[in-house]
Each structure stands twice: as C-alpha cells, then as structure tokens.
C-alpha positions as CSV (number, residue, x, y, z in Angstrom):
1,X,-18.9,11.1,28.7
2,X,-20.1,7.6,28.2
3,X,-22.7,8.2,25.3
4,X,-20.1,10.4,24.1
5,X,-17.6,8.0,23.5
6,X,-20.7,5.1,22.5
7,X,-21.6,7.0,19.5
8,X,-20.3,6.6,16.2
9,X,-17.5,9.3,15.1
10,X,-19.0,11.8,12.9
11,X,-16.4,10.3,9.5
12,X,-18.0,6.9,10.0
13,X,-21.7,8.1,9.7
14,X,-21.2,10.1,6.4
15,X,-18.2,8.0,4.3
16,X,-18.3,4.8,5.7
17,X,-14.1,4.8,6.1
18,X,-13.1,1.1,7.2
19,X,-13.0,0.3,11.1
20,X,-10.0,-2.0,10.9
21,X,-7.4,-2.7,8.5
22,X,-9.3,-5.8,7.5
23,X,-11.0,-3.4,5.2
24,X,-11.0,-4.1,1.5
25,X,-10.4,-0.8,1.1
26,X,-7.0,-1.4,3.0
27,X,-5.9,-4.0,1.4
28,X,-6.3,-2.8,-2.1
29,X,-4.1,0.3,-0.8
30,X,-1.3,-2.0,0.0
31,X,-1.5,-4.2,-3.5
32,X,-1.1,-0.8,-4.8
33,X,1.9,0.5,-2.6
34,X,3.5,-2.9,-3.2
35,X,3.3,-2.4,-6.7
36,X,4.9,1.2,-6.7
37,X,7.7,-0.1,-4.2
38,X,7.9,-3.2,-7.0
39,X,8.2,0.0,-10.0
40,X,10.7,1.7,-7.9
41,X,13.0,-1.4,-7.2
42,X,13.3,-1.5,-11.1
43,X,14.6,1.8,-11.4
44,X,17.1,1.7,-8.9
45,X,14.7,4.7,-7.0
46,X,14.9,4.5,-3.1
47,X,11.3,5.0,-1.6
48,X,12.3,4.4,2.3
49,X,8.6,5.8,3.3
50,X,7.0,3.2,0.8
51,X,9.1,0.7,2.2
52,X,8.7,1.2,6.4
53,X,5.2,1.9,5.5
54,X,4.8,-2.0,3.9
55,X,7.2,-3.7,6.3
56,X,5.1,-2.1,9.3
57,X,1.9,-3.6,8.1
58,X,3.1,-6.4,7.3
59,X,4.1,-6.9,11.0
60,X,0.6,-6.0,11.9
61,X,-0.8,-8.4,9.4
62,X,1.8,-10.9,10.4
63,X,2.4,-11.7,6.6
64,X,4.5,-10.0,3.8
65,X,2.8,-7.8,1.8
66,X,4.4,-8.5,-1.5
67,X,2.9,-12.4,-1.2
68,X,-0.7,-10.9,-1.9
69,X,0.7,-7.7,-4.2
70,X,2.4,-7.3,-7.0
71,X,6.2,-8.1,-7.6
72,X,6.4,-7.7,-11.9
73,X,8.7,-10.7,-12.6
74,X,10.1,-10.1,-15.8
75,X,9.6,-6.4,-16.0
76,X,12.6,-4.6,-16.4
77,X,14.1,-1.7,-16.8
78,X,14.2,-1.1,-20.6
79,X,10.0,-1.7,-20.2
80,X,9.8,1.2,-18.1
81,X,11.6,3.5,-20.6
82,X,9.4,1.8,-23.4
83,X,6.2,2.9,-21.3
84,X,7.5,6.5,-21.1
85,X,9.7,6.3,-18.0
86,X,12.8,8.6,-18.2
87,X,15.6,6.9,-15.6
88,X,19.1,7.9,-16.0
C-alpha cells in the first residue's frame, strides 16, 4: 500500500496537470473567471457559480482575486452591444 500511494498518479505522469494551486496554469484560470464575472457585472447577468467559485479561492489564496484580474474600468454597457452583445 505504501509504494502504492508513493507513486505518482497516473494524470501527472502523462499531462503534467499542476500539484497545487500555485500553478500558473491556475492562476491564469482565475484572471480569466475574473474577467467573465467582470463582463457579467456589466450586463446586469447574475453568475452565483462564477462568483462562490472566486470568493472561495480567494479565501484559499488569502487575497482578492480581482486585485490580480481584470475589473474593465470604463467598459460599459453600450461597448458590449457595440462588440455584438445582445442584453435586453
């Protein structure tokens, strides 16, 4: 059982996937969940997964997420529409 649990899981020998969440592999996940949290704040769209998602990793990272993602100051709504967006 000991060599067992020793070796390295199968997923880690033939991907690489991250070991922890100091991974920049992570971190570039959460910039981009910030961002779409960020997109949806604009349109006045809920996205309560999005959002327990980012404030649980932040607790685990002990910082807020948006400080190292994106926020879009100055983006409004009428850019979205001009980009192809179709809010109501």
């Amino acid at each position: 059982m000991r060599d067992y649990s020793l070796a390295p899981t199968p997923h880690n020998v033939q991907t690489l996937a991250p070991k922890d969440m100091d991974s920049r592999l992570y971190r570039e996940e959460f910039i981009i969940l910030t961002l779409w949290a960020a997109i949806a704040r604009i349109a006045d769209m809920p996205v309560p997964a999005i959002d327990a998602f980012l404030w649980i990793t932040s607790a685990a990272y002990e910082e807020e997420l948006p400080t190292f993602g994106r926020d879009l100051p100055g983006f409004n709504r009428e850019d979205l529409i001009s980009f192809g967006a179709k809010l109501n």
